[in-house]
TORLUMSE-113649 format. One record per residue (C-alpha): x, y, z; residue in one letter. Coordinates in steps of 0.001 Angstrom, whole numbers. Example, Ala and Ser with C-alpha at 12.3 -4.5 7.8 and 13.67 -1.06 7.14 Angstrom:
BEGIN
node X=12300; Y=-4500; Z=7800; code=a
node X=13670; Y=-1060; Z=7140; code=s
//
This chain:
BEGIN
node X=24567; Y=-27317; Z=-31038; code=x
node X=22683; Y=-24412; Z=-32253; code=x
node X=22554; Y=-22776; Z=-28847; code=x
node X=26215; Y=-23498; Z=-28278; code=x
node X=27102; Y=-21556; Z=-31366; code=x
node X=25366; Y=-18793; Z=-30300; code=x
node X=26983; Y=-18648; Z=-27082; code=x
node X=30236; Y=-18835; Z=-27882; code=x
node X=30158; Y=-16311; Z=-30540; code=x
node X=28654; Y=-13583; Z=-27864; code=x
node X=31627; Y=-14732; Z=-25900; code=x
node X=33565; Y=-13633; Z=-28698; code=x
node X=31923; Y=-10126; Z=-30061; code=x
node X=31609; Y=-9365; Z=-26011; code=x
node X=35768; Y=-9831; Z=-26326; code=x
node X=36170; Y=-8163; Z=-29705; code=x
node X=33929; Y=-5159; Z=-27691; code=x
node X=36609; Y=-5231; Z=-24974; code=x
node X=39500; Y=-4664; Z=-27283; code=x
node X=38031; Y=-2188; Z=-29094; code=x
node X=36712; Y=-158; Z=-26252; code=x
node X=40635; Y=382; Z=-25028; code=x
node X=41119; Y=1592; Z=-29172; code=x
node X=38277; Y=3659; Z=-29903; code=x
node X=35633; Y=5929; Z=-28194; code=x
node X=35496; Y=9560; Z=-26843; code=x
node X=39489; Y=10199; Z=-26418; code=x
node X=40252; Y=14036; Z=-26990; code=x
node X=43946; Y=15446; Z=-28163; code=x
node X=45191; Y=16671; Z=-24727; code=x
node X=48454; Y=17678; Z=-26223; code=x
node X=50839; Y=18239; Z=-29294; code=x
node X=54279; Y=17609; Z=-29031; code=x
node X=56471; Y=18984; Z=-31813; code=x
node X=59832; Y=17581; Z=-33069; code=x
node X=61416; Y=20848; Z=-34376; code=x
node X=63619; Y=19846; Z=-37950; code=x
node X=66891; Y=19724; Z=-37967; code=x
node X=68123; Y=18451; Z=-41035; code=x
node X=71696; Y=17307; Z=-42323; code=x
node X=73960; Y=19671; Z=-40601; code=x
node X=71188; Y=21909; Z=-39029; code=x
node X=70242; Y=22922; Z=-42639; code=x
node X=66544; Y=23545; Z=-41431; code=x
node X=67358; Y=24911; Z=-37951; code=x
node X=69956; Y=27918; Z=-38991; code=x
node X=69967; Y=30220; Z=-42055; code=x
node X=72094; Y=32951; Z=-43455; code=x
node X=70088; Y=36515; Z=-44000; code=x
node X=70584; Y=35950; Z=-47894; code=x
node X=69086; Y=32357; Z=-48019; code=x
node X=65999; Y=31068; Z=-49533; code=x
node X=64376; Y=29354; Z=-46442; code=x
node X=63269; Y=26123; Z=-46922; code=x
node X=62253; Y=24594; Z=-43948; code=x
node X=60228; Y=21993; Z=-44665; code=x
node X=63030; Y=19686; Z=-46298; code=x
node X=62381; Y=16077; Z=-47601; code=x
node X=60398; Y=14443; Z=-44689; code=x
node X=58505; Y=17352; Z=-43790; code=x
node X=57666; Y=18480; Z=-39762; code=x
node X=56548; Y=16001; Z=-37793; code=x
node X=54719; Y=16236; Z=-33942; code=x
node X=52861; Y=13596; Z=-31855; code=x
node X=49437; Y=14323; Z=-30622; code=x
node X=48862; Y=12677; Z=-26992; code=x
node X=45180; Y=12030; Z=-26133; code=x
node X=43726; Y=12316; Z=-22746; code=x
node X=44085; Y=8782; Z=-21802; code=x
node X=47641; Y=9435; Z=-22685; code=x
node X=47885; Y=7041; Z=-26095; code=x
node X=50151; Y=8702; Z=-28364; code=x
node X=50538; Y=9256; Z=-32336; code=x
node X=52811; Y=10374; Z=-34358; code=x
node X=52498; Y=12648; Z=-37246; code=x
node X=54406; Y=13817; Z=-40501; code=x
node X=53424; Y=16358; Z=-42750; code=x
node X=54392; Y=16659; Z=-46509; code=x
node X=57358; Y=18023; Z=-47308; code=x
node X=54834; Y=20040; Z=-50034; code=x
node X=52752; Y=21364; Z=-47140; code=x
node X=52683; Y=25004; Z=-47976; code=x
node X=50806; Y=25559; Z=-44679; code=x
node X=53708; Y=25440; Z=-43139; code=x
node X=55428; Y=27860; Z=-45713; code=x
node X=53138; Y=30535; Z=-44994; code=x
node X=51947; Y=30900; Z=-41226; code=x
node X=55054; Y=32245; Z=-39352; code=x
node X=56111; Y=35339; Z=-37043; code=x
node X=59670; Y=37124; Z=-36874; code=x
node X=60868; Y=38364; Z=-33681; code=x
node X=64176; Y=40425; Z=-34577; code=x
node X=66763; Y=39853; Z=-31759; code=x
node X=68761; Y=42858; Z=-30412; code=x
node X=71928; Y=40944; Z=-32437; code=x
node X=70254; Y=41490; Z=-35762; code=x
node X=69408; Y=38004; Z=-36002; code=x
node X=65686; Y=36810; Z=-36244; code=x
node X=63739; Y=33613; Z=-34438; code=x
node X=61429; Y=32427; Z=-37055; code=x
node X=58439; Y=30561; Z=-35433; code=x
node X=56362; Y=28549; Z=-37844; code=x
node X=53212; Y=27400; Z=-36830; code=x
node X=51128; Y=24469; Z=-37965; code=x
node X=47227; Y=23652; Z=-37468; code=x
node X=46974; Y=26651; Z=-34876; code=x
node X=44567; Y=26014; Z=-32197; code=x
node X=43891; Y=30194; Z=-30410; code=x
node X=41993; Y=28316; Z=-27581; code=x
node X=44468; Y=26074; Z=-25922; code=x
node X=48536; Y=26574; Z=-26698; code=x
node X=48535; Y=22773; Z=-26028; code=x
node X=47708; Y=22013; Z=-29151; code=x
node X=49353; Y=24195; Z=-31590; code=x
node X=52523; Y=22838; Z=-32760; code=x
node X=55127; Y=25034; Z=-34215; code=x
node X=58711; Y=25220; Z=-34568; code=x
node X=61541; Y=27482; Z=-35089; code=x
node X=64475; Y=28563; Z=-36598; code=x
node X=67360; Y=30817; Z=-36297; code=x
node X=67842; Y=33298; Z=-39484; code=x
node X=71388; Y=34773; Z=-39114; code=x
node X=72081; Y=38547; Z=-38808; code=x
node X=73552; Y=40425; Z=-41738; code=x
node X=76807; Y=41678; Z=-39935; code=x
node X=78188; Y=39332; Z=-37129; code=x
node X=76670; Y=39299; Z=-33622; code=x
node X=78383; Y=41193; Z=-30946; code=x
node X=78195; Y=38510; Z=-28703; code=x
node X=78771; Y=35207; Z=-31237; code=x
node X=78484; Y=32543; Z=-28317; code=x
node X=75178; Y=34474; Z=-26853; code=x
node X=72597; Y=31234; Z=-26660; code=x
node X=69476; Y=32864; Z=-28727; code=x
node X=67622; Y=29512; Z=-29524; code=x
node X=66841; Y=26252; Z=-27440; code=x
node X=65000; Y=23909; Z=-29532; code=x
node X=64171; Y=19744; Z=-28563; code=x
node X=63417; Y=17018; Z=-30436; code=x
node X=61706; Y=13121; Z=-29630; code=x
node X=63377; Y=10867; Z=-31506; code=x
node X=60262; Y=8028; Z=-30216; code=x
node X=57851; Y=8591; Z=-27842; code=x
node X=59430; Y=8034; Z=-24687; code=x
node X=58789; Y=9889; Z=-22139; code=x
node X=56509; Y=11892; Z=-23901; code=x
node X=53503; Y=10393; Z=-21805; code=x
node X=54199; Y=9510; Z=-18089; code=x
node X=52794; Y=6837; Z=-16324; code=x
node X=50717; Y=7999; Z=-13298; code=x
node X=53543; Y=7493; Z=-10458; code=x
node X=56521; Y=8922; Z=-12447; code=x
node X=58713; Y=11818; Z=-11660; code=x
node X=59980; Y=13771; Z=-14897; code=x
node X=62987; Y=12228; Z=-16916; code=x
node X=64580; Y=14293; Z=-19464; code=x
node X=66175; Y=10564; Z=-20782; code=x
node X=65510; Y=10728; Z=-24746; code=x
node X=64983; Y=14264; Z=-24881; code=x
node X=67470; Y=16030; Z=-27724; code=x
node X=68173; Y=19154; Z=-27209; code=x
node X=69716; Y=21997; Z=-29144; code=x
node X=71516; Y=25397; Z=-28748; code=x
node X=72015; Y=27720; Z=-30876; code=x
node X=74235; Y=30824; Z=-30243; code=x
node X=74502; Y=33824; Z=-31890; code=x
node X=77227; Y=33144; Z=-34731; code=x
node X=75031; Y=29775; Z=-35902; code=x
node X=77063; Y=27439; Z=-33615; code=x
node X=75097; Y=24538; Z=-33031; code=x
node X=75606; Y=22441; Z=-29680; code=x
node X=73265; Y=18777; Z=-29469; code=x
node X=73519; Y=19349; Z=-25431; code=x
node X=72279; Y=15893; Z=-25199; code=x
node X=75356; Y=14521; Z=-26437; code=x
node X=78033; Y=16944; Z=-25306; code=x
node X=76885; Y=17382; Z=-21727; code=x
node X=77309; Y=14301; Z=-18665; code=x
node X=73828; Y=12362; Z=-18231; code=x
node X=73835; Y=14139; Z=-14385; code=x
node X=74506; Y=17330; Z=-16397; code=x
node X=72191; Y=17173; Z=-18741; code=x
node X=69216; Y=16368; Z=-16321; code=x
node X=70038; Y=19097; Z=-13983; code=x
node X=69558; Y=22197; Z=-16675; code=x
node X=65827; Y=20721; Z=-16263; code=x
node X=63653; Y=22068; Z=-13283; code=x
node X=59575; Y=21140; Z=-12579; code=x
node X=57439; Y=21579; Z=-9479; code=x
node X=55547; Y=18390; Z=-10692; code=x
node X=54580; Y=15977; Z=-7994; code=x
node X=53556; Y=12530; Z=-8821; code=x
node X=51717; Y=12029; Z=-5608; code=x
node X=50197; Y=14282; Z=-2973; code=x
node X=47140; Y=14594; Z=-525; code=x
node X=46676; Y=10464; Z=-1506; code=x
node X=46083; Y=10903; Z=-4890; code=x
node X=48174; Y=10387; Z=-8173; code=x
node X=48172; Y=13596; Z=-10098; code=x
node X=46820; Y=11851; Z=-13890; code=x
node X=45538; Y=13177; Z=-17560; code=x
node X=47501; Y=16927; Z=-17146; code=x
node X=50227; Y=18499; Z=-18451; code=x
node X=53980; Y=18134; Z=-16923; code=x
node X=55836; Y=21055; Z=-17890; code=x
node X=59349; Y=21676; Z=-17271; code=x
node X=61501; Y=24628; Z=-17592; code=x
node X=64899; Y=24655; Z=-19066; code=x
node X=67670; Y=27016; Z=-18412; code=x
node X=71064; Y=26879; Z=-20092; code=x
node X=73397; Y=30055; Z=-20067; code=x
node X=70981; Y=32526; Z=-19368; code=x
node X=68530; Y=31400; Z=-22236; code=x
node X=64944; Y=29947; Z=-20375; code=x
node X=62328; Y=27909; Z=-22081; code=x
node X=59729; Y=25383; Z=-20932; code=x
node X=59278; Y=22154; Z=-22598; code=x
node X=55776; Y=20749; Z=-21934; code=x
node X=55059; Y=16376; Z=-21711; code=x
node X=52190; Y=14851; Z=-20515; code=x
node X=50940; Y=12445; Z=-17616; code=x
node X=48770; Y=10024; Z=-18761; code=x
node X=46950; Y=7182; Z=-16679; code=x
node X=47498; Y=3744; Z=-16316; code=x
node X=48346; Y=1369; Z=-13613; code=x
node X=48472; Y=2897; Z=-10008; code=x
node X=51881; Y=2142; Z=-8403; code=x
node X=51854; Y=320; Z=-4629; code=x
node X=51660; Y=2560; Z=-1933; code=x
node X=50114; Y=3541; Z=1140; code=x
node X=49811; Y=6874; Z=700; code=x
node X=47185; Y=5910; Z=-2215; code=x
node X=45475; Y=3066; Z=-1427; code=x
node X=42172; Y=1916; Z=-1052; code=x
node X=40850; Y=-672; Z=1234; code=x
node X=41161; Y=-3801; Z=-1234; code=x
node X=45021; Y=-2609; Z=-1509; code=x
node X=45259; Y=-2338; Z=2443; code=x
node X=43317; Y=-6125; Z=2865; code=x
node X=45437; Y=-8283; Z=-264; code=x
node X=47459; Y=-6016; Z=-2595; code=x
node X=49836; Y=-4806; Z=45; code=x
node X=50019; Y=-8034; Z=1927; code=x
node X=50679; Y=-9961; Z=-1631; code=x
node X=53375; Y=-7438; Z=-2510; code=x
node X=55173; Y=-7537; Z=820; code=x
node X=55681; Y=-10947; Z=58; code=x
node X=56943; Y=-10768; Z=-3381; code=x
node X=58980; Y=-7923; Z=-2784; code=x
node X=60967; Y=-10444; Z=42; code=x
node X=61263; Y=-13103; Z=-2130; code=x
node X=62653; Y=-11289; Z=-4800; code=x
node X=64917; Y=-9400; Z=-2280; code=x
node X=66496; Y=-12190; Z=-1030; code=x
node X=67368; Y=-12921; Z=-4658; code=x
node X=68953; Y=-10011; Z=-5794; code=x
node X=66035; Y=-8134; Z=-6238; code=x
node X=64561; Y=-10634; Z=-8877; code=x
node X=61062; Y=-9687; Z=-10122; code=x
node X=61133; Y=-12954; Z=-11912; code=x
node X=62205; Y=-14869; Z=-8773; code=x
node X=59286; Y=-12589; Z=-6905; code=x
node X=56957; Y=-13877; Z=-9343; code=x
node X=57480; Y=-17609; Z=-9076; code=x
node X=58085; Y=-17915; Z=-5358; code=x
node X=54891; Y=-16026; Z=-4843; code=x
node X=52663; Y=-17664; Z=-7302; code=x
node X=53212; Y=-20791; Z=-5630; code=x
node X=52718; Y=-19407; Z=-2356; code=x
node X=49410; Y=-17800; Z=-3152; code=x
node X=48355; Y=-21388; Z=-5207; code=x
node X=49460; Y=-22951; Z=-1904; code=x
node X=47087; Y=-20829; Z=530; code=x
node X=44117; Y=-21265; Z=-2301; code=x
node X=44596; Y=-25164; Z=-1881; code=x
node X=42149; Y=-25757; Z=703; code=x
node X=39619; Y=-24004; Z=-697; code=x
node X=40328; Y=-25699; Z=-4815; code=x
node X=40127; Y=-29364; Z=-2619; code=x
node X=37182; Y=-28132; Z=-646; code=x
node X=35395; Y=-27429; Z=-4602; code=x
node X=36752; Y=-30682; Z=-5997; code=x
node X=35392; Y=-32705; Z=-2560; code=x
node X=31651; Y=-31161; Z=-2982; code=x
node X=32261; Y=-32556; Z=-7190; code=x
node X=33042; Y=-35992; Z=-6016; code=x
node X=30178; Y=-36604; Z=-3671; code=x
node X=27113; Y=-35061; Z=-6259; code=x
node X=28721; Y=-37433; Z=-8501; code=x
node X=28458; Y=-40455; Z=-5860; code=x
node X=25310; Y=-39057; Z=-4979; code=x
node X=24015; Y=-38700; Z=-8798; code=x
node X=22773; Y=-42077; Z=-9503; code=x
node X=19707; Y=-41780; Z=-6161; code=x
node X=19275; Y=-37996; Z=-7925; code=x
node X=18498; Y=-39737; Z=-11623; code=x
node X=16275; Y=-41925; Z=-9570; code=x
node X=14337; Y=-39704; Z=-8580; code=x
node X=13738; Y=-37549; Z=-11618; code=x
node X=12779; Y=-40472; Z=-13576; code=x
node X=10421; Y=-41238; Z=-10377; code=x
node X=8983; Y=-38036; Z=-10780; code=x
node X=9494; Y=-37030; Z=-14437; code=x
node X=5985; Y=-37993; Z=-15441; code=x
node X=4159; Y=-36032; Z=-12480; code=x
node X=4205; Y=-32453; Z=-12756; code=x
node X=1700; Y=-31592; Z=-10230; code=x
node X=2546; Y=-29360; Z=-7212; code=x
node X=2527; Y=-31909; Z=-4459; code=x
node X=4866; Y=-33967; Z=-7144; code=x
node X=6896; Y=-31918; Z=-7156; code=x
node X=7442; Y=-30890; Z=-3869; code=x
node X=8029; Y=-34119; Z=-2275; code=x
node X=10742; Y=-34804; Z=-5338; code=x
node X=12135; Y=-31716; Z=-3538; code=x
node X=11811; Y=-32753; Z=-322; code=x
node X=13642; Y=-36349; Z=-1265; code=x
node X=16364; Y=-34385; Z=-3203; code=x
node X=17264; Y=-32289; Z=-407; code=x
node X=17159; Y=-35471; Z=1616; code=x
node X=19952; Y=-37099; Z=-651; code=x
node X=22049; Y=-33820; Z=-273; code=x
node X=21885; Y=-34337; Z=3096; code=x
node X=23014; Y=-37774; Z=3098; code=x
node X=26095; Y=-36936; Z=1807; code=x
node X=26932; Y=-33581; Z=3596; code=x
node X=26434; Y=-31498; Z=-67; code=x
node X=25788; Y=-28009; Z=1094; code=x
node X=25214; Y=-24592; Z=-621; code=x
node X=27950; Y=-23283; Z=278; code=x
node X=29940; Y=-25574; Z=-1335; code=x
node X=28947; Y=-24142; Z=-4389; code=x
node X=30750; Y=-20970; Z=-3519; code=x
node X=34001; Y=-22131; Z=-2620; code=x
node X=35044; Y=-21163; Z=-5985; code=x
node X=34401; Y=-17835; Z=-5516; code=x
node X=36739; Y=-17384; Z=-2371; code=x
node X=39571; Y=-17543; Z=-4459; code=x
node X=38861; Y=-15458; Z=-6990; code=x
node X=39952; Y=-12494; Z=-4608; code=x
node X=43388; Y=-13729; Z=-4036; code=x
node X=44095; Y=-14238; Z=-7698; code=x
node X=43029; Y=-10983; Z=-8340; code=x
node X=45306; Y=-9119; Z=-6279; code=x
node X=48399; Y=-11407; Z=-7140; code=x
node X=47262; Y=-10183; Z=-10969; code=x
node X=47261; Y=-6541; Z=-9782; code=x
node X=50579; Y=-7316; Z=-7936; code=x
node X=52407; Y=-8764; Z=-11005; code=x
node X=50741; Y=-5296; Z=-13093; code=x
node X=51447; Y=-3184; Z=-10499; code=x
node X=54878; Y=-3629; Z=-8031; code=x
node X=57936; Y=-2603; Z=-10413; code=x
node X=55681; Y=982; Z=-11020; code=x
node X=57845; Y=4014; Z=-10385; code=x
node X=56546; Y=5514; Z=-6945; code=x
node X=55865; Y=1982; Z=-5491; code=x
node X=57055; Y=1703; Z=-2015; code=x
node X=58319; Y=-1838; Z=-3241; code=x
node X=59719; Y=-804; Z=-6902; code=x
node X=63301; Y=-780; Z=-5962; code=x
node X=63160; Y=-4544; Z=-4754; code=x
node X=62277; Y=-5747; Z=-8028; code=x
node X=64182; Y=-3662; Z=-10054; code=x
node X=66158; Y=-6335; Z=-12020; code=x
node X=63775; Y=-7385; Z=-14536; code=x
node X=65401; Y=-9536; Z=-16901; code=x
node X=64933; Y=-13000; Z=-16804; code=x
node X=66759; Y=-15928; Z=-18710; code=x
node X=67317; Y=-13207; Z=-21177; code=x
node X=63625; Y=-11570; Z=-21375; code=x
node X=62553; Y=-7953; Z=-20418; code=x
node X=59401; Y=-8779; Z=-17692; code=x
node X=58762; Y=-5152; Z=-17849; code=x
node X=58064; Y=-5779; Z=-21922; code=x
node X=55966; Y=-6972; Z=-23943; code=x
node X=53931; Y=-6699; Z=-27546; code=x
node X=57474; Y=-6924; Z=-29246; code=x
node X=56556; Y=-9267; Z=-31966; code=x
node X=55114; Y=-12935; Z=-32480; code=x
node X=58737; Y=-14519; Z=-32769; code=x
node X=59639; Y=-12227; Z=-29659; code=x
node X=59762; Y=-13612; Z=-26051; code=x
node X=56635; Y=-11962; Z=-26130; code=x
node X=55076; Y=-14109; Z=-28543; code=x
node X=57208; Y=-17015; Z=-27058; code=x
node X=55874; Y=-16880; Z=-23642; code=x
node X=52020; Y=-15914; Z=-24923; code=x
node X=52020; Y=-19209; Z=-26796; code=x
node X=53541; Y=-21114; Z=-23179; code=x
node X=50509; Y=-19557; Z=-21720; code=x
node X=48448; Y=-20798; Z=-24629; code=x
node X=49274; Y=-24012; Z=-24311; code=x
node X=49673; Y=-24442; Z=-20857; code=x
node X=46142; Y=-23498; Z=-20088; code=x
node X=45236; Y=-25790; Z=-22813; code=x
node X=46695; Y=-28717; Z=-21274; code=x
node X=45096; Y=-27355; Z=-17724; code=x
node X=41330; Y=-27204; Z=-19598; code=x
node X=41596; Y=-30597; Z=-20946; code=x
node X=42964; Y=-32547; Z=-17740; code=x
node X=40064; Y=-30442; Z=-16106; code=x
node X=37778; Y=-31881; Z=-18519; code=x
node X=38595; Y=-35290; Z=-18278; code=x
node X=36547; Y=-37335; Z=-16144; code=x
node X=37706; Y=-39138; Z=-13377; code=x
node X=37285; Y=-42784; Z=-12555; code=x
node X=34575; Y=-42631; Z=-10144; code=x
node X=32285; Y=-40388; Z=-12484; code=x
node X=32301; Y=-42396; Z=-15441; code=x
node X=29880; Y=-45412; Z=-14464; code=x
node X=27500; Y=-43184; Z=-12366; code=x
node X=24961; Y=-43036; Z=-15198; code=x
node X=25764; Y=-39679; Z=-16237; code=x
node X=27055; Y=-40658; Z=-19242; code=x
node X=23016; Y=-41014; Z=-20969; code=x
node X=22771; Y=-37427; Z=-20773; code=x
node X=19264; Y=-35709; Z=-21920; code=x
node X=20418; Y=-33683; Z=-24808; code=x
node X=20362; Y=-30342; Z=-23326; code=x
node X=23043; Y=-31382; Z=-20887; code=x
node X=25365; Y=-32304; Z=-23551; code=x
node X=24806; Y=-28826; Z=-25267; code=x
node X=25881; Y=-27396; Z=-22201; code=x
node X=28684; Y=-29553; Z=-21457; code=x
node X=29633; Y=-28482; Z=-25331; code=x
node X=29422; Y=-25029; Z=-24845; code=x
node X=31372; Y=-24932; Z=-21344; code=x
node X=34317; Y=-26621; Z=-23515; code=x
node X=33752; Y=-23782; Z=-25920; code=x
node X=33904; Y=-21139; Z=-23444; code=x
node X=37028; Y=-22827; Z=-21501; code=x
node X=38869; Y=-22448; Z=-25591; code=x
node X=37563; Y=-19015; Z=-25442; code=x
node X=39335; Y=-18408; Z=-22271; code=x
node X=42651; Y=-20056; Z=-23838; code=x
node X=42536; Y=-17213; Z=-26635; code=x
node X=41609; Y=-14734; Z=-24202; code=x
node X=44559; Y=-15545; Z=-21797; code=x
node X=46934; Y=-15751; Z=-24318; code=x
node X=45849; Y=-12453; Z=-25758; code=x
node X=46625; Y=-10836; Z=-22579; code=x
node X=49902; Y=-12550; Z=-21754; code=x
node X=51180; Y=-10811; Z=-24919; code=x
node X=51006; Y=-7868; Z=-23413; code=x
node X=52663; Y=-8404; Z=-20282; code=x
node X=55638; Y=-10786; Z=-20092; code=x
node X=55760; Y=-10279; Z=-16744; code=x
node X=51937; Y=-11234; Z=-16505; code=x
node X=52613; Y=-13836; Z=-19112; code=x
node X=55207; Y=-15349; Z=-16555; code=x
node X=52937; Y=-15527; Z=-13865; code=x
node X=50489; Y=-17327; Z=-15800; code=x
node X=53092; Y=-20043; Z=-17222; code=x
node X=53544; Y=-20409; Z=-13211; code=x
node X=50220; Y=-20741; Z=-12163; code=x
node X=49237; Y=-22839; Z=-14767; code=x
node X=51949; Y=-25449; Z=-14224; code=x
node X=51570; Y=-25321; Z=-10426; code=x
node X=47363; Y=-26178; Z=-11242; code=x
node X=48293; Y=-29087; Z=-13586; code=x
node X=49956; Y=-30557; Z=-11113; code=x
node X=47236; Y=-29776; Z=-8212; code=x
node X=44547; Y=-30862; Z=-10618; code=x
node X=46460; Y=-34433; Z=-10807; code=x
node X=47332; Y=-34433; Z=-7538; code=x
node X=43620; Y=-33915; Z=-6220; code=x
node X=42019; Y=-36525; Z=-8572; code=x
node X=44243; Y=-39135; Z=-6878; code=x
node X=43233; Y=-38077; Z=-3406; code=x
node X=39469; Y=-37622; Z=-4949; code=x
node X=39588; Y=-41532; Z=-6343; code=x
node X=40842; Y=-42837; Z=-2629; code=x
node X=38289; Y=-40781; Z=-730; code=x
node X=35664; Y=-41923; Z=-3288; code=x
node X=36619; Y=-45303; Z=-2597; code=x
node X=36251; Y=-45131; Z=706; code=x
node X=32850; Y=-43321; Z=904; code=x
node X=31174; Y=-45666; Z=-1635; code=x
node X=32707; Y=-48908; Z=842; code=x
node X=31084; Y=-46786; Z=3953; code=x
node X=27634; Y=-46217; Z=2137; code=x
node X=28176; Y=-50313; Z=779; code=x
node X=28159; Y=-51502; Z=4945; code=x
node X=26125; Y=-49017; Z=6205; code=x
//
């Protein structure tokens, strides 16, 4: 019990080490990303020559900071932060006007990561030209499209932006220009993908032109999941990945371009194919467990003689046995064979709806029975949660029908097992809770993934049941073969 203990709490600090490793560790600021203020009525953005600036209002400046591996933070500073008060630069505008540029935490070796803002001071006699566009500012309301996804071409979608002209006229472009409109004042020579590679962990920066006035506003592309293509894919993507997505990309297709309908029509598919190999595993189970009573005889013939000639002939008879009833080693690798396959349909379900996927346009409606797929971590009383306790359970259920015995190995002597073999048998049903959690966990992150799992899961109850009756008849008719001879 002891040793069981021990086991399954390494299990568990080698999963808290996981978790932690994706939160923590050598993950540099790559980028700062400044929300310029606005305040009530663009108090903080324009000011009359005569006015006491104040532009750090009541909630202060905030920015995000994006790190390398793209994870993003977002910061406010105190409205009483007199740093920001007193590190500025005028230019003076040929109108008489001045563009204030505050800047905050400046950083001389890379512009990247100095944020600053700025504001329009008015001129003391009108402008010349009042509707001349002097200042271009933006604003991230969240962080959207702050950090791109390896794959993604630039969207300006939750970008504010603001104009000012030369009188102090104000225009939220955003919300006065078409979304088409909008979009096309934005211009980048950004490629997602060239030469077979994704381009990952660099700036994307865009300029903006409106009316004569250019800026650049600068976003970042992260990492992340690599979309499905050819153009970028390695050989297990050529061999399974592809192949797997082909199919789900036809189911789905066929259904209105379903992800959900992808997902389930493809699970059960790939479960399907895996079949022969899950029977092939549950056959080699059912004949060491007819053959286990001849193998106890033998180790209580030899228990008591440890000497080398002993012990090889205890081999030699073992081997015999094995023989007897066609257990090979290979058997003990059928597992294995379809660990592959479930891979890639994991990678598939991760990977397909990915902006510059060749497929990502056949499973573009994502919603199912009222849940986002392409969600996830939106609560515990969220579909999320929802779907993460299905998979919970579910797997549950799965891990104890696994763990019941069947018929045939209940009166085959293994029951009187030595001690150690119960701690083991203990600890594997420790390990298979462990795996529960760990699923779970994961599905919470990923309804789509979470959806998958509910699939697969329900699909191997019913192969698991399904098998033990065929198991119990075959059984039947083995033991009656070895009976006459």
């Amino acid at each position: 019990m002891h040793n069981m203990k021990k086991v399954f709490f390494a299990l568990l600090t080698v999963f808290a080490l996981v978790l932690l490793a994706g939160c923590s560790g050598n993950d540099p600021v790559a980028l700062i990303v400044e929300n310029n203020p606005i305040g009530d009525n663009y108090s903080q953005l324009v000011f009359d020559a005569d006015e006491t600036v104040n532009v750090r209002g009541e909630l202060g400046f905030s920015y995000w900071r994006v790190t390398e591996n793209g994870v993003i933070s977002e910061y406010v500073t105190s409205s009483e932060d007199t740093t920001l008060y007193d590190d500025y630069t005028d230019e003076t505008l040929a109108s008489g006007g001045i563009i204030r540029t505050y800047t905050y935490g400046a950083n001389a070796e890379d512009a990247y990561l100095s944020p600053e803002y700025k504001i329009y001071i008015l001129p003391e006699t009108p402008a010349a030209v009042a509707d001349e566009i002097v200042l271009v500012v933006f604003r991230y309301t969240e962080d959207s499209n702050i950090v791109y996804n390896i794959g993604q071409s630039f969207d300006p979608t939750g970008i504010e932006v603001y104009a000012v002209q030369a009188d102090g006229t104000v225009i939220a472009l955003h919300e006065t220009l078409s979304e088409s409109a909008f979009a096309a004042l934005f211009t980048t020579s950004y490629v997602p993908l060239s030469d077979g590679e994704f381009a990952e962990q660099e700036p994307l920066t865009a300029t903006f032109t409106y009316e004569g006035y250019e800026t650049t506003i600068t976003n970042y592309v992260g990492t992340g999941e690599k979309p499905i293509t050819v153009e970028a894919a390695n050989w297990f993507d050529y061999i399974l990945i592809i192949p797997v997505a082909f199919v789900m990309q036809l189911f789905a297709g066929i259904f209105g371009n379903s992800f959900a309908i992808g997902i389930i029509i493809t699970t059960i598919i790939v479960r399907t194919i895996a079949w022969p190999i899950y029977a092939k595993s549950n056959d080699m189970t059912m004949r060491m467990n007819l053959a286990q009573p001849e193998l106890q005889k033998i180790q209580t013939k030899y228990a008591t003689r440890k000497d080398p000639q002993s012990q090889q002939m205890m081999q030699m008879e073992t081997m015999q046995i094995y023989k007897k009833h066609k257990i090979g080693a290979a058997g003990c690798l059928m597992p294995f064979l379809q660990m592959p396959i479930f891979i890639a349909m994991y990678r598939v379900v991760l990977r397909i709806t990915l902006e510059g996927g060749m497929y990502t346009d056949k499973v573009a409606h994502t919603r199912f029975l009222g849940i986002e797929l392409a969600a996830g971590s939106q609560g515990l009383l969220s579909a999320s949660g929802i779907l993460a306790l299905i998979v919970g359970g579910t797997m549950f259920l799965l891990q104890k029908i696994s763990q019941k015995k069947p018929s045939y190995a209940k009166n085959t002597g293994m029951q009187n097992k030595a001690a150690n073999a119960q701690n083991t048998e203990q600890t594997m049903k420790m390990v298979s809770y462990f795996m529960v959690i760990m699923m779970a966990t994961f599905a919470y992150s990923n309804n789509a993934l979470a959806l998958y799992w509910v699939v697969g899961n329900i699909y191997s109850i019913g192969q698991t049941l399904v098998n033990r009756k065929l198991n119990e008849r075959k059984h039947e008719q083995l033991k009656q073969k070895e009976l006459l001879g």
